[in-house]
C-alpha positions, 0 to 999 in steps of 0.5 A, a space after each residue: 541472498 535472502 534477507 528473512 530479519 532487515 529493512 532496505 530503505 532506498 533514497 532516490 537511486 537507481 536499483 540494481 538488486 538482482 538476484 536478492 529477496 528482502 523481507 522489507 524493501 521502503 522507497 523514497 524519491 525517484 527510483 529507477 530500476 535495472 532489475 527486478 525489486 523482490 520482497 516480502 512487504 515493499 512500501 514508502 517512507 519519507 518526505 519526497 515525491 516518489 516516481 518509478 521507472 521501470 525498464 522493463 523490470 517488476 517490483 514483486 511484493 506479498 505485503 504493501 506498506 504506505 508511509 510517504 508524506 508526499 505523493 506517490 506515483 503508481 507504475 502500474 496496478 499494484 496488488 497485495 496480500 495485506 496493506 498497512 498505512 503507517 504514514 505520519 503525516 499526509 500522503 497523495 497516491 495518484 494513479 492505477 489501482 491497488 487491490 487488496 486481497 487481505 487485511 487492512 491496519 491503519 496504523 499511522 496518524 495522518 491522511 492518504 487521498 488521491 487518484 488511485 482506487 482502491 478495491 477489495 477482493 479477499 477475506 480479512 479484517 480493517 483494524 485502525 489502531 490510529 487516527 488516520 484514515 484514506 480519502 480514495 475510492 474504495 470499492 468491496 467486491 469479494 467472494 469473503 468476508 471483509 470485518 470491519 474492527 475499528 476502520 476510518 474512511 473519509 471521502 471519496 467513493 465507497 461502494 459495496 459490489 459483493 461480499 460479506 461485510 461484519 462492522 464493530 465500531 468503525 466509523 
């Protein structure tokens, strides 16, 4: 089965979707995994805690979507093509890295802060069409171009390793 129109939203289960490629996978709470996640954009959503165990099986993602209001726990390194926050009220990330090899759009209104790193390896644009912003450490090191259109950072570590770097009214 490959679902190319809806989103999956899962709340605290465990997950056994073997077989299956979604085009929107969202998790909220305490998921446990028996096979394999396989989506096109894989996020979170919601107002609890959300924790993975993995048993041995992979979450597989091209697009990352963060929207939890609680904290999130990162199983492992996450890397994806084009990140969005989307997330309505605060949010904590904690743990391992997220490598962003896209574009970066702030669309949700509230703050995301926390442990894990965040870094910039692609050619892509940081729009903000929101308020919110990200208070993690960020590092930009690229062989690309990362254009600045309408970007919120707040806190944390910024740091510029390599690349090219285009800025229009961020702040």
């Amino acid at each position: 089965i490959i679902d190319t129109t809806g989103t999956v939203a899962i709340n605290t289960s465990t997950v056994n979707i073997s077989g299956f490629t979604f085009r929107k996978v969202l998790v909220n709470g305490n998921i446990t995994l028996t096979s394999n996640i396989n989506a096109t954009t894989f996020g979170t959503w919601g107002t609890s805690s959300i924790s993975f165990v993995l048993g041995g099986n992979t979450l597989n993602f091209t697009h990352l979507e963060l929207g939890n209001s609680a904290t999130t726990t990162l199983p492992f390194a996450w890397v994806c093509q084009n990140i969005e926050f989307v997330n309505t009220s605060s949010g904590v990330l904690t743990g391992n890295s997220i490598t962003i090899n896209g574009n970066i759009l702030q669309s949700g209104g509230s703050t995301y802060s926390g442990t894990t790193t965040f870094t910039y390896a692609g050619t892509g644009t940081w729009n903000s069409t929101s308020t919110g912003y990200f208070s993690n450490s960020f590092t930009i090191n690229t062989a690309g171009t990362l254009t600045f259109i309408s970007a919120n950072i707040g806190g944390g570590i910024f740091t510029y390793t390599a690349g090219t770097v285009i800025t229009t009214g961020s702040t």
